[in-house]
N, C-alpha and C positions, 0 to 999 in steps of 0.2 A: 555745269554738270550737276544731275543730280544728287541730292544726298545720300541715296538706296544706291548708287550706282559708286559712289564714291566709298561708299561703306565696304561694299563688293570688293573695290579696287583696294582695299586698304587692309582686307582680309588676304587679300594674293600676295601683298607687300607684304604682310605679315610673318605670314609662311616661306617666303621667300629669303628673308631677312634670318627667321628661324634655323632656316636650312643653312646658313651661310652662319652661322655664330656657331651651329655643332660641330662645322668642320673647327674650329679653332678648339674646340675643346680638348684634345689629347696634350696640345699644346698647356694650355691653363693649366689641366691636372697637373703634366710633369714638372711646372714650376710650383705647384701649391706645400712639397714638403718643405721647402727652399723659407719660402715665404711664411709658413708657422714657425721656422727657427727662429728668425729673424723677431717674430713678433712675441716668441717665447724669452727670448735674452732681453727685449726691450721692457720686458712687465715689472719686474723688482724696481726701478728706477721709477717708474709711471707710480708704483703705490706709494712710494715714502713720501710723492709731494701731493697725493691725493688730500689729506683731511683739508689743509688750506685752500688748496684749488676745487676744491667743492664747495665749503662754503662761499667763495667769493662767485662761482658758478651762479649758486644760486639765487644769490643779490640779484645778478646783472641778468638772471634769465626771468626771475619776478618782473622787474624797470622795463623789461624791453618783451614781453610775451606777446603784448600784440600787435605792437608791431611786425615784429618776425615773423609770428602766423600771418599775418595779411601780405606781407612781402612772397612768404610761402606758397600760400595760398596760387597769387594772382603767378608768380614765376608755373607753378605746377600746371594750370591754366592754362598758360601760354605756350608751356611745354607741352603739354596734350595735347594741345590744337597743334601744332606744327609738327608733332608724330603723326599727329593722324591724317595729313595734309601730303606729309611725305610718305608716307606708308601708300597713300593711295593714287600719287605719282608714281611709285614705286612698283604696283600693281598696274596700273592702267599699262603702265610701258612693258610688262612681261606679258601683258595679254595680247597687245600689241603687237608683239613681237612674236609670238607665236602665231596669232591668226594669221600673221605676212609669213610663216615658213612653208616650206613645201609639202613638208607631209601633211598640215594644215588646210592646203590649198586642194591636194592630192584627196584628203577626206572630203573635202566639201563636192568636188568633180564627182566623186564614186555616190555620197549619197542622195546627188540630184541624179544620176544615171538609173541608180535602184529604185527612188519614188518616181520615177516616170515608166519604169518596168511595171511596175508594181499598183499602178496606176494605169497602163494597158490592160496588164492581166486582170482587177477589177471591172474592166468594161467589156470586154473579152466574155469572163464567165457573168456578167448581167444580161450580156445578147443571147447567151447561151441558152440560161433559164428560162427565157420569156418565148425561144423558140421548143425550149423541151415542153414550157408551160402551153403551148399552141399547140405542139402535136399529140400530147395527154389530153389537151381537150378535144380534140378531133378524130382521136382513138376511141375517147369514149359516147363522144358524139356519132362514130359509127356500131359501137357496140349495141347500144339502146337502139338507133335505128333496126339492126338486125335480132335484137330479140323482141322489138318488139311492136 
């Protein structure tokens, strides 16, 4: 598959995915007071062991920085690549699935019926002109005759 075409399908996944994370949202909000208590009662405790667990933070994130970014890095990588793989899985099958529905099907029957109308009646009014174009000229080919 191409990768314009995979792009496409990963764009439909997208929106798809999108549409489907809003429904949960009323959800999420009515537990989010819930969950700032929760993380309000836990703060006083988290600061009085702060001074020492920062410094020692900061040793072990000096010793180990590039590491972790290049661990980061390549996981983030791999994670992009396999959204955007499934995203476009994710897509290709709702496109899928709709060109195989019937109303789908039902569109596509009506606008080969219309461009084949529509495409009479282009040839239709082309005969037409080239016979109105013949008797205009034969009108006026008898007029000159007769004046003159």
């Amino acid at each position: 598959m191409s990768t314009t075409k995979k792009a496409i399908y990963a764009a439909v996944g997208a929106g798809d995915m999108a549409l489907e994370r809003v429904k949960t949202l009323p959800k999420r909000v009515t537990a989010l007071p819930t969950q700032i208590r929760s993380t309000a009662t836990e703060l006083p405790s988290k600061a009085t062991s702060l001074p020492t667990e920062t410094l020692k933070s900061i040793t072990d994130a000096a010793k180990s920085a590039t590491t972790r970014v290049d661990k980061a890095t390549s996981k983030a990588r791999k994670r992009a690549t396999k959204t955007f793989t499934d995203l476009s899985k994710r897509g290709e099958k709702l496109v899928k699935k709709v060109s195989r529905s019937a109303p789908t099907k039902r569109a596509i029957e009506q606008t080969k019926a219309a461009r084949s109308k529509v495409k009479a009646a282009a040839t239709s009014v082309r005969k037409a002109a080239k016979i109105d174009a013949k008797a205009v000229t034969a009108a006026t080919e008898t007029v000159v005759e007769q004046a003159g």
